[in-house]
Backbone as a ProteinNet text record, in pm:
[ID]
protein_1_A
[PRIMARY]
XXXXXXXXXXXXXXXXXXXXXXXXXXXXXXXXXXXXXXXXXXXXXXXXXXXXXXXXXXXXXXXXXXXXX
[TERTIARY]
2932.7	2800	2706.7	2619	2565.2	2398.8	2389	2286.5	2120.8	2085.3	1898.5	1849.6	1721.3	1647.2	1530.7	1347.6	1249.7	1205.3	1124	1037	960.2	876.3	763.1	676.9	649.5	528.3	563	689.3	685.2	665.7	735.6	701.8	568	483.6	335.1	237	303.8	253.6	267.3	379.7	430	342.8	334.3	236.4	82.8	26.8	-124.6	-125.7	-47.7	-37.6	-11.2	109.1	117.1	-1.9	-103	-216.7	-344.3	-389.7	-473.2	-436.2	-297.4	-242.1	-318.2	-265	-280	-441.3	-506.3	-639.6	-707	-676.2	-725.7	-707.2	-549.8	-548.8	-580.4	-659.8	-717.2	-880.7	-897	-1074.9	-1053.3	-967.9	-977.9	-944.7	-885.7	-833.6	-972.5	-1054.5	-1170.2	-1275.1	-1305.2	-1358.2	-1342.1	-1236.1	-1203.8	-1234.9	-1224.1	-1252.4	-1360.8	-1431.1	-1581.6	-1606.6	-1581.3	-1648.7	-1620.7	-1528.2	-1468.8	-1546.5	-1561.1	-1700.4	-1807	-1834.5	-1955.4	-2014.4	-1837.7	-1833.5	-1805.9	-1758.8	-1744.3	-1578.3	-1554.3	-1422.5	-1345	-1408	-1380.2	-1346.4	-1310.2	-1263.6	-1054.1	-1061.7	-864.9	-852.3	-943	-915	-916	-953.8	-1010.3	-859.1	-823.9	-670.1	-578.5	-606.9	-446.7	-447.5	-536.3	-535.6	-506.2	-536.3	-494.1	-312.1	-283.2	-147.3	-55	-123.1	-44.4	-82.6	-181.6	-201.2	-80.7	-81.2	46.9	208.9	168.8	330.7	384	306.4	321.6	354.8	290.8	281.7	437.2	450.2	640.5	702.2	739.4	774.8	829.6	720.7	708.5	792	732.8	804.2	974.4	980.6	1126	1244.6	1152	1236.3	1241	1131.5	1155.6	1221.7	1245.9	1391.3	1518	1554	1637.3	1650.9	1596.4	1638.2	1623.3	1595.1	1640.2	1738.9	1827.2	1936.9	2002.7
-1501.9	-1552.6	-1434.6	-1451	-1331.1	-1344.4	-1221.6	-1167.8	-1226.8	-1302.2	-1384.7	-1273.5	-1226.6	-1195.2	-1242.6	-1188.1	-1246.1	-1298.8	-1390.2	-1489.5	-1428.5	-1444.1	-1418.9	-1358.8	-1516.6	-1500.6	-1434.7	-1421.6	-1287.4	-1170.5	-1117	-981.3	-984	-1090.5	-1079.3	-1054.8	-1164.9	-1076.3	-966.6	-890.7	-794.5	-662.6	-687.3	-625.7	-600.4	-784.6	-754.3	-686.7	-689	-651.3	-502.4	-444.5	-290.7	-227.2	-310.6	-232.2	-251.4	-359.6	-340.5	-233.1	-249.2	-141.5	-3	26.2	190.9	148.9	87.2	134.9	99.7	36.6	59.6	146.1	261.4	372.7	469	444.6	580.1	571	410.7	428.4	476.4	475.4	537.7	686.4	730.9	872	917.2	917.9	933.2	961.9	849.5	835	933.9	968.2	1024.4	1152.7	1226.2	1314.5	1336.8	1268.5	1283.1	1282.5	1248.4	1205.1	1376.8	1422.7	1506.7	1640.2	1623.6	1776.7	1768.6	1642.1	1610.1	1614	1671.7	1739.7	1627.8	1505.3	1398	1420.4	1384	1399.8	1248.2	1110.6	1022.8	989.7	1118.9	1098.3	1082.7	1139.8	1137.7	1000.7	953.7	770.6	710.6	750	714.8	754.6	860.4	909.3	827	837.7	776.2	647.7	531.5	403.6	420.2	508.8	488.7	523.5	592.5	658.3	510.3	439.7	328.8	213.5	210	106.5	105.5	196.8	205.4	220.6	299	269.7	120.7	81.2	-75.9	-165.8	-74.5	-196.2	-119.7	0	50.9	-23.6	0.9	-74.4	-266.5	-324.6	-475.3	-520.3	-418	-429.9	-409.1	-302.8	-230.5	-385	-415.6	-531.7	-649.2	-650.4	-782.7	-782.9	-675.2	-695.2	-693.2	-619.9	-643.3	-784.4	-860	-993.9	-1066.9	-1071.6	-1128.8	-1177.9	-1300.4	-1344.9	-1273.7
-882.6	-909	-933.7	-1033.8	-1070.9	-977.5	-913.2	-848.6	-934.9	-890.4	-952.8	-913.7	-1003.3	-973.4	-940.5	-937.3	-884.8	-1033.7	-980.1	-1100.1	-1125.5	-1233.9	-1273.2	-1174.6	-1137.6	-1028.2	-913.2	-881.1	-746.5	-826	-985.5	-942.9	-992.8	-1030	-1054.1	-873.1	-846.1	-634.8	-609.5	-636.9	-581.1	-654.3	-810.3	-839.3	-839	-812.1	-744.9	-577.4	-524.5	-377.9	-390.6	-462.4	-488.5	-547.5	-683.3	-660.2	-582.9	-529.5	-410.3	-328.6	-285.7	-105.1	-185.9	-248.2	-356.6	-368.2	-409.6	-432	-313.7	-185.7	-32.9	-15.7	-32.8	45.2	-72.7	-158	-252.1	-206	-185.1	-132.1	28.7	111	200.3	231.1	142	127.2	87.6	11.5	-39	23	105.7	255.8	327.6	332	453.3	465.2	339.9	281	287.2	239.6	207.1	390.2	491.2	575.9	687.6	674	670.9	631.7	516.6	446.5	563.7	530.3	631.9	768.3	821.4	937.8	1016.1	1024.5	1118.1	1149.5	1257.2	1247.4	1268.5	1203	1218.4	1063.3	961.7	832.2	861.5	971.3	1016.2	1038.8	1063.4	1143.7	982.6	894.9	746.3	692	688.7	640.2	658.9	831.6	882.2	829	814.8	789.5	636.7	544.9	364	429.8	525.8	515.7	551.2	656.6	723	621.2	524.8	417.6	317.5	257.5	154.9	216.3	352.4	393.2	443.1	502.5	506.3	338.8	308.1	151.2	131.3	93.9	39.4	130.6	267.5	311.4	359.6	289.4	285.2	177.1	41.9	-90.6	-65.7	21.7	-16.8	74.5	195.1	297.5	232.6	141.9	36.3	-55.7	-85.2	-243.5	-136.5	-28.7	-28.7	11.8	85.3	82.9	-14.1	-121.3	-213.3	-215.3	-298.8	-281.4	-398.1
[MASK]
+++++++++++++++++++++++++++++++++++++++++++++++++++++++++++++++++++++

């Protein structure tokens, strides 16, 4: 039996969800940065959350193909 792939509309999810995660953790990388020059040191709390935004999102993506049927 040959291996299905995703429909349309999943890899259309998978792609509105991959670019939101990426442009949460580019407006927070940004942030963080900026907050950072500024001498606050509550721009790392700004980092770490773009770092745990997109790794969650690779992650979600990567546990969802493999279950695929």
């Amino acid at each position: 039996m040959a291996r299905l792939g995703w429909t349309m509309e999943q890899r259309a999810g998978v792609k509105t969800f991959s670019r939101l995660a990426t442009l949460s953790a580019i407006l927070c990388l940004i942030i963080g940065i900026v907050t950072l020059i500024m001498g606050n040191a509550a721009g790392w709390v700004m980092i770490g959350l773009a770092v745990i935004v997109w790794a969650g999102m690779f992650l979600f993506l990567r546990n969802t193909e493999r279950s695929q049927p």
